[in-house]
C-alpha positions as CSV (number, residue, x, y, z in Angstrom):
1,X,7.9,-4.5,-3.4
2,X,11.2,-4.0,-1.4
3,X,13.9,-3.3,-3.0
4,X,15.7,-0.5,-4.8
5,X,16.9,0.1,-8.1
6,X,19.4,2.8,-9.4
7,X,16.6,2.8,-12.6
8,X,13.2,3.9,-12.3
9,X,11.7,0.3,-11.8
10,X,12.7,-3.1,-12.1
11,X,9.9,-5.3,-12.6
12,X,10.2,-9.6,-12.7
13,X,7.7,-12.1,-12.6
14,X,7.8,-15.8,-11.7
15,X,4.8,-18.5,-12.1
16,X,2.0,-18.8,-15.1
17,X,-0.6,-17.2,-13.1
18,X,-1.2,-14.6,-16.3
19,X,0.6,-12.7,-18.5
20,X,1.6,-9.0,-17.4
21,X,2.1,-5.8,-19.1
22,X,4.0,-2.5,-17.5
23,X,4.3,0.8,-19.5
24,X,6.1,4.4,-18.2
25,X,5.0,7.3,-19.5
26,X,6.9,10.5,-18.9
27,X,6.5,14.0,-19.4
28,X,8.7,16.8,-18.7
29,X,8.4,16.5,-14.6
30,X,6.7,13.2,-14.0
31,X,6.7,9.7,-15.0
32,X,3.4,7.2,-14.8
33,X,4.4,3.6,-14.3
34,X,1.0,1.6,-15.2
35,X,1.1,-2.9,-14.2
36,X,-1.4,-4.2,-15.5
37,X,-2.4,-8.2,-16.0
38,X,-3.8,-8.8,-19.4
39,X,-7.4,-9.8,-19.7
40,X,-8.3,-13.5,-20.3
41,X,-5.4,-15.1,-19.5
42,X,-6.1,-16.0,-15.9
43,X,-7.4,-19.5,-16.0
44,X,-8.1,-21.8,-12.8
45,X,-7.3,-25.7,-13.2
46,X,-3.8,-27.3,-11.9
47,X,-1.8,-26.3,-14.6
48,X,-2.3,-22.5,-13.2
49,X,0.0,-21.7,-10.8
50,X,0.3,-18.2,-9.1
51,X,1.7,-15.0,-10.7
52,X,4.6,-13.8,-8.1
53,X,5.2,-10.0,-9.3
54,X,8.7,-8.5,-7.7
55,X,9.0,-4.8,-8.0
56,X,12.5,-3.0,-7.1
57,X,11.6,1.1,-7.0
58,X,14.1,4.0,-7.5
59,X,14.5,6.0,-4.1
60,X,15.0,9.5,-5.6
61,X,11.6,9.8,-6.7
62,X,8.5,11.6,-5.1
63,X,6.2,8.4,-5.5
64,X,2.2,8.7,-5.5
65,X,1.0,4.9,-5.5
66,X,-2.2,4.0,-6.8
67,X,-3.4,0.2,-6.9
68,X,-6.4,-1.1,-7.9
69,X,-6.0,-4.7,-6.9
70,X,-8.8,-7.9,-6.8
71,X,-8.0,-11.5,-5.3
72,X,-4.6,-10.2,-4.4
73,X,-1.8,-10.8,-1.8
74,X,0.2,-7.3,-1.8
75,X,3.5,-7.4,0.2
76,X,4.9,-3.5,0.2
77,X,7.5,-2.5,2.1
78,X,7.4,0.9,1.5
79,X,10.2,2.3,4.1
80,X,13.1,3.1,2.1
81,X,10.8,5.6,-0.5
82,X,9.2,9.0,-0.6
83,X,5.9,8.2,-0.4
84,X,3.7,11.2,-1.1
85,X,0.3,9.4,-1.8
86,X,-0.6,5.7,-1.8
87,X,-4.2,4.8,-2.8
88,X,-5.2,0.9,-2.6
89,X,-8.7,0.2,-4.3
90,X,-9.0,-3.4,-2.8
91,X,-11.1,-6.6,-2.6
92,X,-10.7,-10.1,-1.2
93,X,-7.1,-8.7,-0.7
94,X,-4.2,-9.4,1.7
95,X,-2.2,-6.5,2.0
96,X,0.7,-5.4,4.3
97,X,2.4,-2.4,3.9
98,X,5.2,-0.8,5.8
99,X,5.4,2.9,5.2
100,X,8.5,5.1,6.0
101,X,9.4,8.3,7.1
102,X,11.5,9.9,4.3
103,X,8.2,12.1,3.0
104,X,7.2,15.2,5.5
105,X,3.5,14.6,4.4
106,X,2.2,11.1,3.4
107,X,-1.5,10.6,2.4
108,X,-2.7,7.1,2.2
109,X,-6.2,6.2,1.4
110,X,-7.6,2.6,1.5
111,X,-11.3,1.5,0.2
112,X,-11.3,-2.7,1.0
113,X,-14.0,-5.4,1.1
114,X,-13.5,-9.3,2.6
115,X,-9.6,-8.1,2.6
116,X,-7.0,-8.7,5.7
117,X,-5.1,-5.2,6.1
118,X,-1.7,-4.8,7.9
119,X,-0.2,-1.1,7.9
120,X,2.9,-0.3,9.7
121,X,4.1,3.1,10.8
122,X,7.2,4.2,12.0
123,X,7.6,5.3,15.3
124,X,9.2,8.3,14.3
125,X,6.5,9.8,12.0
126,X,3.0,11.4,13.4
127,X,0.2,9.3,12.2
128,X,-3.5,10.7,12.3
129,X,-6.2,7.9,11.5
130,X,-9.7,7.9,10.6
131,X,-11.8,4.6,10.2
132,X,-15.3,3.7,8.4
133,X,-16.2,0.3,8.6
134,X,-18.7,-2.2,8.9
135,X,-18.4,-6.1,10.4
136,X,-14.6,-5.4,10.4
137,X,-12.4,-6.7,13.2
138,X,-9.4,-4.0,14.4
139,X,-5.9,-4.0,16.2
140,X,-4.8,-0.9,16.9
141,X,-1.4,-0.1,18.7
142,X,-0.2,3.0,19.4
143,X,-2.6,5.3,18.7
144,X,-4.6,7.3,20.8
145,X,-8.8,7.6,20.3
146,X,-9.5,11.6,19.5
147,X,-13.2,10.5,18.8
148,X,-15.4,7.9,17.2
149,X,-13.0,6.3,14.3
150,X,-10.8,8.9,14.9
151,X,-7.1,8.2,16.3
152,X,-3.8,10.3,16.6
153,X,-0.1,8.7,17.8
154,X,1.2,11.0,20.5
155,X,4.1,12.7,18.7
156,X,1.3,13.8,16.1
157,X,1.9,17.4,16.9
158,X,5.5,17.4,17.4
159,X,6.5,15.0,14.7
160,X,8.6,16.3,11.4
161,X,6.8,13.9,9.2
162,X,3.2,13.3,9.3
163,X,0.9,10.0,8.0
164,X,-2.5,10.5,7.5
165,X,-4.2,6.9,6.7
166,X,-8.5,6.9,6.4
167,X,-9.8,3.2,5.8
168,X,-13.0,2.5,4.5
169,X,-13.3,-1.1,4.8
170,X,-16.3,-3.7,4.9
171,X,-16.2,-6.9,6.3
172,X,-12.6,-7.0,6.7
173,X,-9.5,-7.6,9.3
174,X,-6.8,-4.8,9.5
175,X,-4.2,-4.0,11.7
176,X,-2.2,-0.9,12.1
177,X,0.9,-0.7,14.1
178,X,3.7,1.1,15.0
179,X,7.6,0.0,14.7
């Protein structure tokens, strides 16, 4: 996910790694965008080759994100969007996401096991952090310890828009950065 659409989504897929379904639902304020790959369809021999999913988002929208991913490698650059919430419910993942600072309050909240995490934040949002984890390595740039698992950027008070990330992760790697 990187790109922008002027629609509401613009959703491709390349490879035979499973066949994929996408619905929106919309009421009178909101619309619910739900991916989903179909079950059974995932086989493993060398005539499976990787499912590649490209999403394109509109940039008008007040997005809440929620994945709930498995064996997974999630590339989200999420800078150009309002981001209000992004949830990622993730396992044996690889996931990096770049947030963005076009939200005054962004909430994102990530549960992972055996997963490789990279989170960027921009330099110009406050970020407050909390971690929970167990047998997980950490790089962390930028941020300044408040207390035990507990981290703050320095412009936390002063900043217009504000990230607040918790990570709950078990034997994983993640890395969150500034840019």
């Amino acid at each position: 996910l990187s790109d922008t659409t002027s629609q509401l989504l613009s959703f491709t897929k390349k490879g035979k790694g499973g066949k994929f379904t996408y619905a929106v639902k919309r009421s009178e304020e909101k619309a619910s965008i739900y991916i989903e790959r179909e079950d059974g369809d995932l086989r493993f021999n060398d005539d499976n080759k990787s499912a590649k999913i490209k999403l394109a988002l509109n940039t008008e929208p007040i997005w809440d994100v929620d994945l709930d991913v498995g064996a997974a490698k999630l590339d989200f650059d999420l800078s150009k969007f309002k981001v209000k919430k992004l949830d990622l419910d993730g396992g044996a993942t690889s996931c990096e996401i770049k947030l963005g600072d076009k939200y005054e309050k962004t909430y994102v909240n990530i549960d992972a096991g055996a997963s490789e995490i990279i989170i960027k934040v921009p330099s110009t949002s406050g970020c407050d952090l909390n971690l929970s984890t167990v047998l997980s390595g950490r790089t962390i740039s930028g941020f300044e310890k408040v207390d035990h698992g507990h981290y703050r950027t320095d412009n936390f008070d002063s900043a217009q828009n504000k990230i607040f990330i918790t990570v709950d992760a078990a034997v994983s790697s993640y890395t969150i950065t500034r840019y």
